[in-house]
KOLGU-285478 format. One record per residue (C-alpha): chain; y, z, x; residue number from 1. Coordinates in nm, 3 decimals. Layout:
<atoms>
{"A",{Y,Z,X},NUM}
...
</atoms>
This chain:
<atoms>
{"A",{-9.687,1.772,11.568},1}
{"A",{-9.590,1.925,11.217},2}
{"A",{-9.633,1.714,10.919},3}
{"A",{-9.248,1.626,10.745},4}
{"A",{-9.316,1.687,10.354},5}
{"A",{-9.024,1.509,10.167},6}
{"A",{-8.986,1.681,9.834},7}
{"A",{-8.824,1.459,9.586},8}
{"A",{-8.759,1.649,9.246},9}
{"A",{-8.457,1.658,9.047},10}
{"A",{-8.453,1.990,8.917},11}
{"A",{-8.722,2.228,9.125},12}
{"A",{-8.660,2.533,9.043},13}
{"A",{-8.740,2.484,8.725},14}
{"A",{-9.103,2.298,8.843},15}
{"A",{-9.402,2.512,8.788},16}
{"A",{-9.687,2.261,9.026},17}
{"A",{-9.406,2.123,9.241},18}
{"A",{-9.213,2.438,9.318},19}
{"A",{-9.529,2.618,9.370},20}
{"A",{-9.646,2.358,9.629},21}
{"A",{-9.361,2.413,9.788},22}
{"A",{-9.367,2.831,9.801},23}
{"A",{-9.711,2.749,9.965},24}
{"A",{-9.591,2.475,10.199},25}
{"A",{-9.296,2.733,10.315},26}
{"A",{-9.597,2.988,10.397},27}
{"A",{-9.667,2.805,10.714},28}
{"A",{-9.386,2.659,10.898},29}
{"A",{-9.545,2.620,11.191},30}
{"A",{-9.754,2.317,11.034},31}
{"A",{-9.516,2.213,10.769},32}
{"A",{-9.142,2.069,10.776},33}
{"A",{-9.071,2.093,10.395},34}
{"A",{-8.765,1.803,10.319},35}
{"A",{-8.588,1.869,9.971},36}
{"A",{-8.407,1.590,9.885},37}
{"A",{-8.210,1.714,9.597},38}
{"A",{-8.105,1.993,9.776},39}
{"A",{-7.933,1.830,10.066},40}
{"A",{-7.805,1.510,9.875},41}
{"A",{-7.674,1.640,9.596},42}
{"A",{-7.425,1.338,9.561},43}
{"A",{-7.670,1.077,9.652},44}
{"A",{-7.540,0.982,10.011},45}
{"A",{-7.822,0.953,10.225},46}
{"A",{-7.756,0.945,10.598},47}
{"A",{-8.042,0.719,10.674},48}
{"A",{-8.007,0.786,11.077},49}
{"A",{-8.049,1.140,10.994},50}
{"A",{-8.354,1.105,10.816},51}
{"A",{-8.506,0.869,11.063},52}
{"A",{-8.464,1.082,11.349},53}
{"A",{-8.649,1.365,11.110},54}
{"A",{-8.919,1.118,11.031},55}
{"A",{-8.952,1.065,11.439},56}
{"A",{-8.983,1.385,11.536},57}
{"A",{-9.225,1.491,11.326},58}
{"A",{-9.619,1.356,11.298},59}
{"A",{-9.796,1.307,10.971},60}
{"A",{-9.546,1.213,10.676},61}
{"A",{-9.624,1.374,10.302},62}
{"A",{-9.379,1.225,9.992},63}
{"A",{-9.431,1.460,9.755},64}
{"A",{-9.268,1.373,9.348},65}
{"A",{-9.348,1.423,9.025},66}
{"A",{-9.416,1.099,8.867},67}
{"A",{-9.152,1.000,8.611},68}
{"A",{-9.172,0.734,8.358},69}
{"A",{-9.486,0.606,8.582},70}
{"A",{-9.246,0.544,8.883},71}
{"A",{-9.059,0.817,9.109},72}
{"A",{-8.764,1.027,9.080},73}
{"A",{-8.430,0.787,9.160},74}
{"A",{-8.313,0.923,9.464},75}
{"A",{-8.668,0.887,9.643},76}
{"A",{-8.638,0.557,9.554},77}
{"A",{-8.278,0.527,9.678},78}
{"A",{-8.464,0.706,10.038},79}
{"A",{-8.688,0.455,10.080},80}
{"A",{-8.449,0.224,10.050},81}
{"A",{-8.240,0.383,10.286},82}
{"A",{-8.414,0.453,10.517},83}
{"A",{-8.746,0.266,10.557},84}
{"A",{-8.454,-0.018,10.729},85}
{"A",{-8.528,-0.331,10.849},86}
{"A",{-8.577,-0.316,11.249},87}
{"A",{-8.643,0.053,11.203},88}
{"A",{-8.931,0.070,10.972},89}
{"A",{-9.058,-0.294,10.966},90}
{"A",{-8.991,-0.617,11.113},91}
{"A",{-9.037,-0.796,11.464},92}
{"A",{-8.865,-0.466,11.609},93}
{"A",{-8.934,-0.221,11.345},94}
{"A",{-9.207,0.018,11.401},95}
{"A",{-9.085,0.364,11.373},96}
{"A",{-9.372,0.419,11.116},97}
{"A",{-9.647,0.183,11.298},98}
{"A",{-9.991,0.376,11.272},99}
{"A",{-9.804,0.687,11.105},100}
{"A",{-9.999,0.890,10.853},101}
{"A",{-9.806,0.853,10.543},102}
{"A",{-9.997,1.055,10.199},103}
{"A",{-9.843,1.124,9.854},104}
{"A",{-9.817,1.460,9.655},105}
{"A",{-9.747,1.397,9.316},106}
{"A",{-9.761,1.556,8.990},107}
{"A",{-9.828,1.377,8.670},108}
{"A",{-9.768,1.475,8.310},109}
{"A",{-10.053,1.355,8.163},110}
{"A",{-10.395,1.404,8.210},111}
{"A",{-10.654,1.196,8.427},112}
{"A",{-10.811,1.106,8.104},113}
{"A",{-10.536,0.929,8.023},114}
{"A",{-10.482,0.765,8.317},115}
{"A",{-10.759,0.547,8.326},116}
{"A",{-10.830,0.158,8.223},117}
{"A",{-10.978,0.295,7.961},118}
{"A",{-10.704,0.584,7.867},119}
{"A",{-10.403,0.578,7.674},120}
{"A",{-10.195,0.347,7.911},121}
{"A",{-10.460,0.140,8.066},122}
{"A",{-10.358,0.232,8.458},123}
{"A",{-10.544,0.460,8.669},124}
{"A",{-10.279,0.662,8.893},125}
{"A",{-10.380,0.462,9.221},126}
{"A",{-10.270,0.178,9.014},127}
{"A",{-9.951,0.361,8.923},128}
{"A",{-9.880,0.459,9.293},129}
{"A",{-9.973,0.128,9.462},130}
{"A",{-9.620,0.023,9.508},131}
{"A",{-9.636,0.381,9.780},132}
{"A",{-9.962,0.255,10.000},133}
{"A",{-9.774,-0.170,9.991},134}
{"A",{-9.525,-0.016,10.137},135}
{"A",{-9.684,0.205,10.426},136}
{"A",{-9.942,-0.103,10.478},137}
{"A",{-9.616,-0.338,10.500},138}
{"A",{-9.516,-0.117,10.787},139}
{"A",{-9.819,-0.064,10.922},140}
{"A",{-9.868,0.281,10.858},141}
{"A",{-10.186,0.423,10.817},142}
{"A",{-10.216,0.518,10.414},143}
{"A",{-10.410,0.824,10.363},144}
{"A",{-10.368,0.799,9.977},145}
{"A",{-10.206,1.085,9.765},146}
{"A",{-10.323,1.453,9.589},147}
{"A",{-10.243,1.455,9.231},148}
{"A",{-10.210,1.709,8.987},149}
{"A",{-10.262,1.631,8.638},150}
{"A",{-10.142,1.778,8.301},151}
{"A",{-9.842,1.940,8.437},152}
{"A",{-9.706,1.871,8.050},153}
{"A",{-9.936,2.079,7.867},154}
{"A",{-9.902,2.422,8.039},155}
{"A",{-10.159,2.427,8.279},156}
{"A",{-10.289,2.846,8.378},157}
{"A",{-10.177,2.977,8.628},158}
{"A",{-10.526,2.971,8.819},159}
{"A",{-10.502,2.580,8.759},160}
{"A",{-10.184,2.574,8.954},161}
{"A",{-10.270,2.817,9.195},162}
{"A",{-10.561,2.667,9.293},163}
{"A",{-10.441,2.316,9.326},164}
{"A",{-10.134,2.480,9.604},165}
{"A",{-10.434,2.553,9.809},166}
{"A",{-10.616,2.212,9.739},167}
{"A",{-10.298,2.051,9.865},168}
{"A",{-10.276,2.208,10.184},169}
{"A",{-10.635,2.098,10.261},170}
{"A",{-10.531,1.733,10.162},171}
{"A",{-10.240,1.741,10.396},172}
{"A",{-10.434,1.938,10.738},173}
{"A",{-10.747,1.659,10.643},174}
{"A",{-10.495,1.384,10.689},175}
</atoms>
């Protein structure tokens, strides 16, 4: 089955990693459902039924964000809420996402330097991103952990980002 990769970015087209991920996802429909959230709720009203049915029919699932102010976007946050429903998604009768592959994509600002115990803000990224694999464990999904990019602030080259649309792929088909 193809792998559903919900894209949850604000303002895309103005992304250099995230939009680039996505031109390489798009290469390959075949293996890749690409999701933009943005684009098809522009006003914020998620039809949660919808999206369920879109998370059934496909196999692995990929959330894929840039991470703001050490969180998500709001309106992934608004999805998961949405639709990850009780007696769909978790619960005595909930297990639409039972043994599901779930993986993140996500692009941070900063470097890994800085996201270390260690680093500027004392948090590694898994850290960060916990609150992503508690949720997939509390619905018994299988967690396959995430692909980060880091120092999307400071201009990465070109090669950098090119190179890390590639890397992603590989994640995702290894998940």
């Amino acid at each position: 089955m193809k792998t559903l990769v919900i894209v949850s970015h604000p303002s895309l087209e103005t992304s250099i990693v995230n939009k680039r991920w996505v031109e390489e996802l798009k290469k390959h429909p075949e293996k890749y459902t690409v999701h933009e959230l943005y684009k098809v709720y522009p006003d914020e009203k998620i039809d949660a039924e919808k999206e369920q049915k879109l998370i059934e029919s496909h196999g692995n699932l990929v959330i894929q964000f840039p991470v703001y102010w050490f969180s998500s976007p709001s309106l992934l946050k608004k999805w998961l809420d949405d639709v990850f429903l009780y007696g769909w998604a978790y619960g005595s009768k909930g297990d639409k996402l039972k043994n599901r592959k779930i993986a993140l994509g996500v692009s941070a600002g900063i470097s890994h330097e800085d996201y270390q115990e260690e680093g500027r803000y004392h948090y590694t990224l898994d850290q960060v991103l916990l609150p992503y694999e508690m949720t997939a464990l509390y619905c018994k999904a299988d967690y396959r952990s995430f692909f980060a990019f880091f120092g999307a602030e400071s201009e990465p080259s070109a090669e950098k980002i090119e190179t890390s649309a590639k890397d992603y792929l590989k994640f995702i088909d290894r998940m």
